[in-house]
C-alpha positions in Angstrom: 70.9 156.0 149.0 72.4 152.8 147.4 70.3 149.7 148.7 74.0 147.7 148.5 75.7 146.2 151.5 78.1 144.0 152.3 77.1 141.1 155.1 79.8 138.4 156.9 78.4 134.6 156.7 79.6 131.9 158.3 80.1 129.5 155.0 81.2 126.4 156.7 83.1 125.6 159.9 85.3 127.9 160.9 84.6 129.8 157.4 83.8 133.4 157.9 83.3 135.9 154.7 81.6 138.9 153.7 79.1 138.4 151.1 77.1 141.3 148.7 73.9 141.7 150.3 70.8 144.4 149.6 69.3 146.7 151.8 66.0 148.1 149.9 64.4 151.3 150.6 61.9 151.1 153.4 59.0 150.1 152.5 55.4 151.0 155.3 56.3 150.1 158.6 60.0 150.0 157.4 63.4 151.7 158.2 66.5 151.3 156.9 69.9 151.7 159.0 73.5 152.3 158.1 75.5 150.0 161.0 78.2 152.4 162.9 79.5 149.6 165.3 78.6 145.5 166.1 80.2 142.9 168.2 80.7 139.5 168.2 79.9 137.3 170.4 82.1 135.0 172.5 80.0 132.7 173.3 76.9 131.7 171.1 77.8 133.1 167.9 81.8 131.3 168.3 79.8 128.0 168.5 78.1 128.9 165.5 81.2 129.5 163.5 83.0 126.4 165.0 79.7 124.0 163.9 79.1 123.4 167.4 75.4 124.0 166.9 73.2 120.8 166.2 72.4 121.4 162.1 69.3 120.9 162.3 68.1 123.9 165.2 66.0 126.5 164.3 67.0 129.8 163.8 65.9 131.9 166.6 66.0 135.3 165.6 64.1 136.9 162.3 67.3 138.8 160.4 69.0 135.4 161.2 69.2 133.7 157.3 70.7 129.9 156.5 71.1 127.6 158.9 73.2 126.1 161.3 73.9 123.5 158.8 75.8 126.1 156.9 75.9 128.8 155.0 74.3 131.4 158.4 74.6 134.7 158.7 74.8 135.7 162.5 75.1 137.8 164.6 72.6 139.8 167.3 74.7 143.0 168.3 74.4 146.0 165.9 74.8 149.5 166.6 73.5 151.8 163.8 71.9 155.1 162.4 68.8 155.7 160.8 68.8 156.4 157.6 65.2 156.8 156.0 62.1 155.4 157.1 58.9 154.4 155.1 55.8 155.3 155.4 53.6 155.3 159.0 56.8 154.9 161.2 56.4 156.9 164.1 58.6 155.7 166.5 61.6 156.7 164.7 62.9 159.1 162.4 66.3 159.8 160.0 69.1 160.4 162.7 68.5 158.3 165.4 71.1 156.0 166.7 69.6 152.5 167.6 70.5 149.1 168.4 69.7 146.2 166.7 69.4 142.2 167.1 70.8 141.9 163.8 73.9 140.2 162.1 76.9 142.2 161.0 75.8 144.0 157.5 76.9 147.7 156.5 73.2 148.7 155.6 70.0 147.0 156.6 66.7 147.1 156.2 63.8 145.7 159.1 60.7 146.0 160.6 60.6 149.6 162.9 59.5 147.4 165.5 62.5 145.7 166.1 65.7 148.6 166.5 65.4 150.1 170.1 66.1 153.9 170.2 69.3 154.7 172.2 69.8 157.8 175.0 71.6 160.6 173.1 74.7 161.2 173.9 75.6 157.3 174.1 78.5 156.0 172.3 77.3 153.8 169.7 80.7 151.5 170.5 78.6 151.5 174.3 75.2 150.5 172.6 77.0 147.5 171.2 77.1 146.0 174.9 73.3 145.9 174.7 72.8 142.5 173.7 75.2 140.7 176.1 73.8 143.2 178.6 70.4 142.0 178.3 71.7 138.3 178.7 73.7 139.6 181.6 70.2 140.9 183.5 67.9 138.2 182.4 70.9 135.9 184.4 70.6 138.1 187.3 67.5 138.2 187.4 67.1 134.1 187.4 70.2 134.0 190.3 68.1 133.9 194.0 70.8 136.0 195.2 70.2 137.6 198.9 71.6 140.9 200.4 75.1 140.1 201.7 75.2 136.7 200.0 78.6 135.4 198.3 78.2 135.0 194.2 81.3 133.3 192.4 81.3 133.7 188.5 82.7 131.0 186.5 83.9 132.3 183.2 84.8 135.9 182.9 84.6 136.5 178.9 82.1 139.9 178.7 79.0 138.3 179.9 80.4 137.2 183.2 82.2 140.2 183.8 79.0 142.3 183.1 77.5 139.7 185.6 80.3 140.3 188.2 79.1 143.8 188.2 75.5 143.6 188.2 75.5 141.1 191.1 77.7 143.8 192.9 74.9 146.0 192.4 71.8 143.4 192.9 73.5 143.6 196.8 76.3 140.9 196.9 78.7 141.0 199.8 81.0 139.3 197.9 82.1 138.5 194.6 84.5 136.0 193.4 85.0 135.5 189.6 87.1 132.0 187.9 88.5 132.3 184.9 91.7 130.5 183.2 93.1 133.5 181.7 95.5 135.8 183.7 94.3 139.1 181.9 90.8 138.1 182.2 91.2 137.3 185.7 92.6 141.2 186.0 89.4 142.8 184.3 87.7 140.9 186.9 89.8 142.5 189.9 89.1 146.1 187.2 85.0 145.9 187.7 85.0 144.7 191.0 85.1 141.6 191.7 86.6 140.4 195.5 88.8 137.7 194.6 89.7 136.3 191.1 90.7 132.8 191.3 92.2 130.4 188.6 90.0 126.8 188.1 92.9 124.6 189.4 92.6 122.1 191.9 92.8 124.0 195.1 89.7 126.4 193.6 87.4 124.6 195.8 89.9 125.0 198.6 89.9 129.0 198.3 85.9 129.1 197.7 85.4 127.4 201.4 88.0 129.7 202.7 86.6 132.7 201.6 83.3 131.3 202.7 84.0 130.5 206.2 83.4 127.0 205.4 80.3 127.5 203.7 80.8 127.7 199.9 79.2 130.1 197.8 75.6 130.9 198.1 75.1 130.8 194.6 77.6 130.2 191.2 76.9 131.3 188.2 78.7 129.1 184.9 79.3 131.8 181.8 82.2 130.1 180.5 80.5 127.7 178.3 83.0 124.8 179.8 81.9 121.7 181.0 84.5 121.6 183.5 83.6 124.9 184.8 80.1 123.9 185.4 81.5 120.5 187.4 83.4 122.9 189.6 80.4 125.2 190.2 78.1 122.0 191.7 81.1 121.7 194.0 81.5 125.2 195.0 78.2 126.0 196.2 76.9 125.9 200.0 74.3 123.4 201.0 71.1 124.8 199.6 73.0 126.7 196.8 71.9 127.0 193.6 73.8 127.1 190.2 72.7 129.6 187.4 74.0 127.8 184.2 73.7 130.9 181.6 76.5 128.9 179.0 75.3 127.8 176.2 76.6 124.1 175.0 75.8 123.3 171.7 76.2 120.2 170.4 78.7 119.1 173.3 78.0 116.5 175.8 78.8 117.7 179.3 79.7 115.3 182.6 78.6 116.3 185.8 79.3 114.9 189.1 76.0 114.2 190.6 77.3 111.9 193.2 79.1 114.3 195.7 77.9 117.7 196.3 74.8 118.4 194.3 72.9 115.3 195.9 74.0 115.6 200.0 74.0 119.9 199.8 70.6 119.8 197.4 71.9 121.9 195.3 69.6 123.4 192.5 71.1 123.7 188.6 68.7 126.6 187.3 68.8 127.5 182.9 68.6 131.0 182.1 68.3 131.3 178.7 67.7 135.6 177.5 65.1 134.6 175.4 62.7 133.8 178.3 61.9 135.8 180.9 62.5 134.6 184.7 59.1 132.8 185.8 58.5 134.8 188.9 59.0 138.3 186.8 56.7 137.8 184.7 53.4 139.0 186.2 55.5 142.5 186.6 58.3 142.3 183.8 58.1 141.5 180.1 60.9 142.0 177.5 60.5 145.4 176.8 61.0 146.8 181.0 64.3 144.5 180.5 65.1 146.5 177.4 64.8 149.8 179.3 66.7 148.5 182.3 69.7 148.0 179.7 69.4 151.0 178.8 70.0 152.8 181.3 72.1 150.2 182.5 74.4 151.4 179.4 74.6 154.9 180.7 74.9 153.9 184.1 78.5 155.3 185.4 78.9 152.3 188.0 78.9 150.5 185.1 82.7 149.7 183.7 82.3 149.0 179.9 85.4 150.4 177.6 87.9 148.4 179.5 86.1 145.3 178.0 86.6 146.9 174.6 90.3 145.0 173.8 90.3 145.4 169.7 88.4 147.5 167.1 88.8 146.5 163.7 87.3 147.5 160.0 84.5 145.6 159.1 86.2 144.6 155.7 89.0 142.7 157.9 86.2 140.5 159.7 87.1 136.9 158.9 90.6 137.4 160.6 88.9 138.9 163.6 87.0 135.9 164.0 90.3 133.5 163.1 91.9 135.8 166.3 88.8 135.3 168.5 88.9 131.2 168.1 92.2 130.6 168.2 93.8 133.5 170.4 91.2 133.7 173.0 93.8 135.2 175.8 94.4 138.2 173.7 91.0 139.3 173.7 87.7 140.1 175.3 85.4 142.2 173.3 86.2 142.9 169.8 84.3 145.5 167.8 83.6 145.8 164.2 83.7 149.5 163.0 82.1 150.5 159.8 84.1 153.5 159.0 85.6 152.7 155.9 82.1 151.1 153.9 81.1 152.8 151.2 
């Protein structure tokens, strides 16, 4: 097998091309892995692309190479097969269909220790979901959500609607998502959400409503807007807390910490996926989070393929990411297929 591959790096702002990269035979402890499917992300990895990252932050995973001062190659959601393994891997073998935290390249090589084995019979365009899925729990799993409590969702890109869903399933009585896009708002109203509500100035308004006065229990800001996280400090009941999963970059955000968040005590709470919730940990560590994902994937409450709104060849991947920045209402989830490399 040909240790050539081809790799997409981000070369300067708002510069995506694909690049000749190598992928060498495996060498012990090694396997190597032709990529069937990856996605990128809407949220960290467009930051990334748009210099929106502080240049000098360390990269935070280990197939990450550059840096966020430019030229990076990103990316964490790759869906690929097996190819050959070196010697002394166990855990996997020619064949198997794994996901890894790795940026979008036709062929890799990497450590056995970091692709995760899939269930068989998932579709590897599913397995793709796996990384925003694991964001998706760990955010869950930080929101002090109650049986019968009322969750609203601010931002419904693919990691809030997988939220919407999971909170449905962690025992919400109700579910309200916020988003600024009309066919957003739909997938929203598609995987279950209650009530789907546009961020304009009678938002607040319709949270009380729904709320018998109260406000949400809890709110949790995926839409990486500043704005958005304002309007969740206001929508929350007294007591509430607000689960801030968006990552901001380099932006300075405003909040109005005169009003709501000091008279209703409201608690802002990070969850970052890298870092485990603090009251988990004597019972959870990454790899139970992994397998909840995993059968979180083949889980048929779980609406995936409607999030799926373009699949394009992996050669065409600097205009997917042109259409992603610049046309967000037209898409959701895009997926890069491999199909066509050689």
């Amino acid at each position: 097998m040909s240790g050539e591959a081809r790799a997409l790096w981000f070369a300067a702002p708002r510069v995506a091309e694909l690049r000749p990269a190598s992928a060498p035979p495996p060498g012990p402890g090694e396997v190597r892995v032709r990529t069937l499917a990856s996605a990128p992300s809407g949220g960290t990895e467009m930051l990334v692309y748009r210099g929106q990252v502080p240049a000098d932050l360390p990269l935070d995973l280990p197939t990450l190479e550059g840096s966020f001062g430019f030229p990076v190659k990103h990316g964490y959601a790759a869906v690929g097969c097996v190819q050959d393994t070196g010697d002394g891997v166990e855990a996997l073998a020619p064949g198997d269909t794994v996901f890894v935290h790795h940026p979008h390249q036709s062929v890799f090589t990497v450590p056995e220790s970091l692709p995760v084995r899939l269930p068989g019979g998932l579709d590897a365009e599913h397995g793709v979901f796996a990384a925003n899925l694991e964001t998706a729990v760990n955010i869950v799993h930080d929101t002090p959500l109650h049986l019968g409590e009322t969750a609203v969702v601010f931002g419904q890109g693919v990691v809030g609607l997988l939220v919407v869903q999971l909170l449905r399933l962690a025992g919400a009585g109700r579910v309200l998502a916020v988003d600024p896009l009309e066919n957003r708002r739909e997938l929203a109203h598609a995987v279950g959400a209650d009530e789907a509500l546009r961020p304009d100035g009678d938002l607040g308004t319709r949270v009380l409503s729904l709320t018998d006065g109260r406000g949400a229990d809890i709110a949790v800001e995926a839409s990486g807007s500043g704005a958005a996280l304002a309007a969740a400090i206001e929508s929350v009941a007294t007591e509430g807390t607000v689960v801030v999963a968006s990552w901001y970059g380099s932006e300075q955000v405003a909040l109005p910490l005169g009003g709501n968040f000091h008279r209703g005590r409201v608690t802002l709470r990070s969850s970052q996926v890298g870092r485990l919730s603090p009251g988990l940990v004597p019972r959870w560590d990454h790899a139970r989070r992994m397998q909840t994902v995993l059968d979180l994937l083949g889980d048929p409450r779980m609406v995936l393929w409607p999030l799926v709104s373009h699949r394009i060849p992996f050669g065409e991947a600097p205009g997917a990411y042109r259409m992603i920045d610049e046309r967000p209402e037209e898409t959701v989830q895009v997926i890069l297929t491999y199909d066509e490399e050689p």
